[in-house]
C-alpha positions, 0 to 999 in steps of 0.5 A, a space after each residue: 500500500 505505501 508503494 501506492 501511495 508513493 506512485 500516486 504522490 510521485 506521479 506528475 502533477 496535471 495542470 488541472 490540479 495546480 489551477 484547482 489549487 491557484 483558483 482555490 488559494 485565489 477564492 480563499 484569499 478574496 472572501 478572506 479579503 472580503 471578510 476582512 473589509 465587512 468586519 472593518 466596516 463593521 467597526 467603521 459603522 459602530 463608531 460612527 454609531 457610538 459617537 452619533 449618538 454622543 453627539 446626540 445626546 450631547 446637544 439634547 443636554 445642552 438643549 435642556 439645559 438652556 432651558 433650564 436656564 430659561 426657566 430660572 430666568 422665567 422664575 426670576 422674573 415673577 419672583 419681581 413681579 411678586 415682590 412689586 405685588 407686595 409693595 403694593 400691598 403693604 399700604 393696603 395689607 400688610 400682612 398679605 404683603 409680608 405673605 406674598 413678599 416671603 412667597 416672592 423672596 422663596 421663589 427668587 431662591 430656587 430661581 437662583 439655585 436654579 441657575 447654578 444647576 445642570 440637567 443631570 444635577 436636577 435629575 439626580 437631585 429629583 432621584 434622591 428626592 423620590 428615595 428619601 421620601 417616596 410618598 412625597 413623590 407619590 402624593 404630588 404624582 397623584 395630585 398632578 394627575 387627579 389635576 389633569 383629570 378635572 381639567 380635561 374633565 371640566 372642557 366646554 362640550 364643543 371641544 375637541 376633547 369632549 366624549 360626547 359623540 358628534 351628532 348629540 352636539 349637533 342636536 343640542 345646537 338645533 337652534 344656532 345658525 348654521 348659515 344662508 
């Protein structure tokens, strides 16, 4: 058996066989290639994925925080307003006038603390808020909803948030004008 082995590794090589392989080496060689090529793009498309993304999130926070700025500006502004009220009370009322005067000073303070804090500050200072006093946080959840609630409860019967259908409106309104 091994004298066959040695005929057949010893015969002259066709050149059908060494195209084979050329071809081979030669197909291995470009999905390798290609291989390489997808999984660099690969990379290429996640990082650009990665820094979009910081990008993004990077100018939303910047966004808010402008609005946040903003809305300091906005909550200095009635802080003055308050405090012009209560001047003109203090003739009038005074002790309205020192009411509304704490009340003006109060806001005047969380516009100023305001000012000084970031998005993630907020965030996180709200996040700390809800640990320490959960029911806090559950109690003015409930009070904004039930004040949403009476709100869009409390619309006039023509608006668009009303639940009455349609044609119950129309009949109720048989008397308007409708024009001509």
């Amino acid at each position: 058996m091994n004298n066959q082995n040695m005929e057949r590794d010893s015969a002259p090589k066709t050149p059908d066989d060494s195209a084979k392989k050329d071809v081979a080496a030669t197909v291995s060689g470009a999905f390798s290639q290609a291989s390489d090529l997808a999984q660099e793009a690969a990379d290429t498309v996640k990082q650009s994925a990665a820094g979009g993304a910081s990008t993004v999130a990077s100018q939303v926070k910047e966004m808010l925080d402008r609005q946040v700025g903003s809305g300091a500006e906005v909550m200095g502004q009635l802080a003055s307003s308050t405090k012009r009220a209560a001047e003109d009370l203090d003739e009038s009322a005074p002790l309205v006038a020192g009411v509304v005067r704490t009340f003006a000073n109060r806001i005047d303070g969380y516009a100023d603390h305001l000012r000084d804090q970031s998005v993630d500050q907020l965030v996180r200072a709200a996040s700390d808020l809800t640990r320490r006093q959960p029911a806090l946080a559950f109690g003015l959840a409930a009070l904004a909803g039930f004040l949403t609630f009476r709100t869009l409860k409390s619309a006039p019967p023509g608006s668009s948030l009303s639940n009455e259908p349609m044609h119950e409106r129309n009949r109720q309104g048989g008397n308007e004008f409708h024009g001509t």
